[in-house]
N, C-alpha and C positions, 0 to 999 in steps of 0.2 A: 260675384259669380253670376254667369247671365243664367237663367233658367228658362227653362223652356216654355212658350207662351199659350196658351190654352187655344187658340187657334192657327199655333203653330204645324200643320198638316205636315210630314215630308211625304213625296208622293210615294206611290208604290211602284216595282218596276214590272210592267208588262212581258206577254210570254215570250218576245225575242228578246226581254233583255235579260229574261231569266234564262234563256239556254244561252247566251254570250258568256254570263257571269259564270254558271256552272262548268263552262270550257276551260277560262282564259283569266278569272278573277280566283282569290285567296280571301275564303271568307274568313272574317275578322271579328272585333268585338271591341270598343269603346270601356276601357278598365278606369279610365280618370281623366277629366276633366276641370284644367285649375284657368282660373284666370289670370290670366297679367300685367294687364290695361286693359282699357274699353275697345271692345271689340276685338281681343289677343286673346287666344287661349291655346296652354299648351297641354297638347291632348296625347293622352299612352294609350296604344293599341296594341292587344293581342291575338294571336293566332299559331294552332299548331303547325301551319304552312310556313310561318316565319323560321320556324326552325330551322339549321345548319344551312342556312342560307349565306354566302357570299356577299357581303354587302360592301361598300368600298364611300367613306365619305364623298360625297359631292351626287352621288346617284340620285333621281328622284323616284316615284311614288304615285301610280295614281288612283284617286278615293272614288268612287259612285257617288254620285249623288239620287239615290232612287231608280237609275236608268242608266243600262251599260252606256246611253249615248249620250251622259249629260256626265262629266267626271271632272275634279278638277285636280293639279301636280303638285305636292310638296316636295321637299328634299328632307329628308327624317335628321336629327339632331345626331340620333343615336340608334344604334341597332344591337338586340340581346339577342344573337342565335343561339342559345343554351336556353333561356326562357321565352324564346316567341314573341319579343314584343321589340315595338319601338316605339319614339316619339316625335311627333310632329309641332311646330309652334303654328297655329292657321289664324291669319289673318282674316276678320270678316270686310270685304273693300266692296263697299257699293253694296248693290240690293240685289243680285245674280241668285241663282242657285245655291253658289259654293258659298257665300257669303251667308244666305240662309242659313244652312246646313251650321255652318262655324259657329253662328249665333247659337243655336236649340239641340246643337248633340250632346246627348248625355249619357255619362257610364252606364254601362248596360245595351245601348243602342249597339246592335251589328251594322257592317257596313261591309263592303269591297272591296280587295285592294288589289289593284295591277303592278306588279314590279317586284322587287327594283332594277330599276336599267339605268342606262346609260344617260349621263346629262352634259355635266360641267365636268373632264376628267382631271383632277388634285393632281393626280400623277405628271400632267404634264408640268406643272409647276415645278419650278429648281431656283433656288435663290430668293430674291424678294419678290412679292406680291404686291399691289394694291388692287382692294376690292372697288369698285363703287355699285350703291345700288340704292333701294331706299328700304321701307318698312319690309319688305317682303323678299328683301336680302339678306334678314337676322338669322334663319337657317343656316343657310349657305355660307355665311360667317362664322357660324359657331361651326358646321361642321370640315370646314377648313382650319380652323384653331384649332381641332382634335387633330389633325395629321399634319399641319406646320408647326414649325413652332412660333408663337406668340408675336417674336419678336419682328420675326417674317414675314408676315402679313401686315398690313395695312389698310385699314378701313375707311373709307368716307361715304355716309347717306344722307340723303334728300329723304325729309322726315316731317310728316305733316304739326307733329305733337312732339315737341321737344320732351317736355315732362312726362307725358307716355313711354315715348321711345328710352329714355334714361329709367325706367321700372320696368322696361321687358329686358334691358342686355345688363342690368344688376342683377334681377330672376335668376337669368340663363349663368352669371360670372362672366359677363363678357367686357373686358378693360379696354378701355384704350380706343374706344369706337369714335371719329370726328362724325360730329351730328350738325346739318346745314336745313336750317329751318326755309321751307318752303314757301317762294316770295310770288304773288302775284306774275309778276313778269319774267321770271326764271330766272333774275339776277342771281342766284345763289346757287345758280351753275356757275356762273364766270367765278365766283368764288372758291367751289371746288376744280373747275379747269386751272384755276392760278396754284394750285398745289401740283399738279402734275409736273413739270419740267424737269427737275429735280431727280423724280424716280424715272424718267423715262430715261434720263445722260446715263443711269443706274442700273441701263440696261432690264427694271422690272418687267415683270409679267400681268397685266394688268385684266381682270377679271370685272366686267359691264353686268348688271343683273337689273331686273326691276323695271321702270316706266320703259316703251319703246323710244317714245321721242327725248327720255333723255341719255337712253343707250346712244343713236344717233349725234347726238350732241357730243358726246367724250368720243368716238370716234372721229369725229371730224378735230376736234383737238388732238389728241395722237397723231394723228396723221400727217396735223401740220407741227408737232414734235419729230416728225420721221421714226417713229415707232411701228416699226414693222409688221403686218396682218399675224402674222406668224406669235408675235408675242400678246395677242388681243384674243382672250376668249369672249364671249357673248351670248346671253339669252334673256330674253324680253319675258317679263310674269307676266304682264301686260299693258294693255293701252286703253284710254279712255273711249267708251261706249263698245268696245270686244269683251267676248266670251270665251271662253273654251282656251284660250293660247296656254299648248304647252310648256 
């Protein structure tokens, strides 16, 4: 379990970010904190604002990081509107803010939360799926498994840490996931591009999540499958050297 490090500061937020927060954020409160791999943790959040809240798999979430203008989006696993709380799996990627924050939050820390809204909508989804995405697609995975069923979905991620990634989606009970170890030269996109063909004749629905440049990538493969914009959803967690993408 990472603990938090004796010069671990999180900053404080300032008086506009504190009248932002008190308008338009749900303050919350940090109940547990487990570890799942290195640098994984899935973290339960509560709050009386979470109550009878509406939530709909695939929504995101977004957390403060000390300052209404520094925040960064999960997609919750789970949502208890009876008891206030949900859970988030938070990748710490890089040295940013949100990665901070992921490292040294511990139960008992409050924090902010914006949402939930609108992201990737399940609903559009009818028939088969494939996901692709990498580490910070495991959310969005598990919580498309809670409203498809199993057999329906299709998974393949670009995964820095094969042996990690196989200890966070055992944690979660997540079966069946293709995991494509990350190569130097991104050969191991052609590798999951050569699984596509298949489910595209299949008419699936094919859901992009995670690096920008290898969302890019499986577009352009689809494309040259003739898989239609219309059956392609898309959203980038991010890209190397950006902050803040929602």
């Amino acid at each position: 379990m990472n603990m938090r490090a004796p010069d671990a500061v999180m900053p404080q937020p300032g008086p506009v970010s504190r009248a932002l927060i008190r308008m338009f954020m749900k303050q919350a409160r940090i109940v547990h904190a487990e570890a799942l791999a290195d640098d994984v943790r899935l973290l339960t959040i509560d709050s009386p604002a979470f109550r009878g809240v509406d939530w709909v798999p695939g929504q995101k979430i977004q957390l403060t990081m000390g300052s209404a203008f520094v925040a960064r989006t999960y997609t919750p696993i789970e949502w208890d509107a009876v008891a206030g709380r949900t859970r988030i799996v938070s990748y710490a990627h890089g040295s940013g803010p949100g990665s901070t924050w992921v490292r040294h939050v511990m139960p008992g820390d409050e924090c902010t939360v914006f949402g939930p809204r609108a992201s990737l909508d399940v609903g559009r989804v009818s028939g088969a799926c494939v996901m692709l995405g990498d580490e910070t697609s495991i959310a969005l995975t598990y919580a498309f498994r809670q409203r498809l069923t199993e057999s329906a979905v299709r998974c393949l991620l670009e995964v820095g840490d094969l042996v990690d990634t196989h200890e966070v989606l055992g944690r979660l009970g997540l079966d069946g996931v293709e995991l494509f170890s990350r190569s130097a030269g991104d050969e191991h996109l052609e590798d999951m591009a050569s699984r596509l063909s298949a489910p595209a004749m299949a008419e699936a629905t094919f859901v992009l999540t995670g690096k920008a440049s290898s969302i890019q990538r499986w577009r352009r493969e689809l494309s040259a499958l003739g898989v239609p914009a219309a059956r392609i959803m898309a959203k980038a967690y991010w890209a190397p050297g950006k902050t803040g993408m929602d």
